[in-house]
C-alpha positions in Angstrom: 66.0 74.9 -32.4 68.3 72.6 -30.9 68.2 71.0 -27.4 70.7 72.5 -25.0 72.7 69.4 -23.6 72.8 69.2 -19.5 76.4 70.0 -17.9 77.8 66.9 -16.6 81.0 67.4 -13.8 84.1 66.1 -14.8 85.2 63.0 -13.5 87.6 64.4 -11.0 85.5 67.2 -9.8 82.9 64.2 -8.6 85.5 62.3 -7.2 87.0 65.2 -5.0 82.8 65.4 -3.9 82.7 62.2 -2.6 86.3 62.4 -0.2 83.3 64.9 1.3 80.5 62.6 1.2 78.3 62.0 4.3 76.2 59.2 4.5 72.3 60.2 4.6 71.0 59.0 8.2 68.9 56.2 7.2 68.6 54.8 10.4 71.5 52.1 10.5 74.0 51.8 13.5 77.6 52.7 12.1 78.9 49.7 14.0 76.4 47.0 12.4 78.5 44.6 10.7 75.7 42.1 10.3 74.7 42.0 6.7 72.3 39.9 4.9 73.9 37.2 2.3 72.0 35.6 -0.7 72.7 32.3 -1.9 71.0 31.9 -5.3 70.8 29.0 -7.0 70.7 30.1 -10.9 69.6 26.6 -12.3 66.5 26.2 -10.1 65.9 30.1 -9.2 66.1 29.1 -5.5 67.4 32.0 -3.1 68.6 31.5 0.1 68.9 34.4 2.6 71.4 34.3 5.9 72.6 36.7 8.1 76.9 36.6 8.8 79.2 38.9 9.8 81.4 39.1 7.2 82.0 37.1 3.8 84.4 34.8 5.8 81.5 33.8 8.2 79.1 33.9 5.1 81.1 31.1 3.6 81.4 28.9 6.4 77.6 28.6 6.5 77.4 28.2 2.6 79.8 25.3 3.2 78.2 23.6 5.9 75.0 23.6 3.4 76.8 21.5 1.9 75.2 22.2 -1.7 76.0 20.2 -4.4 77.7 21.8 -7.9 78.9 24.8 -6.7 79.0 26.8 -9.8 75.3 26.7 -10.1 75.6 29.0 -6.5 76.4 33.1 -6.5 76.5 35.1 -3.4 75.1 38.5 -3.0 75.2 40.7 -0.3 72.7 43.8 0.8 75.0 45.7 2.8 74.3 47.3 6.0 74.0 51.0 4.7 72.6 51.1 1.4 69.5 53.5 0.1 66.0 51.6 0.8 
């Protein structure tokens, strides 16, 4: 007997849910803007965590690390609301 495949929703019926969508109170003030930036070094492995405003502000402090070869560097960012 075969398997009976689950229903998926159509791609636009999810989208219209989401014009909807309220966040899940998870605790965090709507007006935070502070987020956490990761600097992480993928020859060495070595991450780096700050705390700036925006990306703008998140670059300035990358800068004044002044690290050497940048394209060893990405920048990742835990946002403000996200699920824990």
């Amino acid at each position: 007997m075969a398997k009976k495949k689950k229903k998926n929703k159509e791609w636009d019926e999810a989208i219209d849910n989401l014009e909807n969508y309220e966040h899940e109170e998870c605790g965090h003030s709507e007006d935070k803007t502070n987020n956490v930036y990761m600097f992480h070094n993928i020859k060495h492995d070595l991450h780096l965590f700050i705390n700036a405003d925006n990306y703008e502000n998140a670059m300035m402090k990358f800068d004044l690390c002044n690290f050497i070869d940048r394209k060893n560097w990405k920048i990742f960012l835990e946002c403000g609301h996200q699920p824990a």
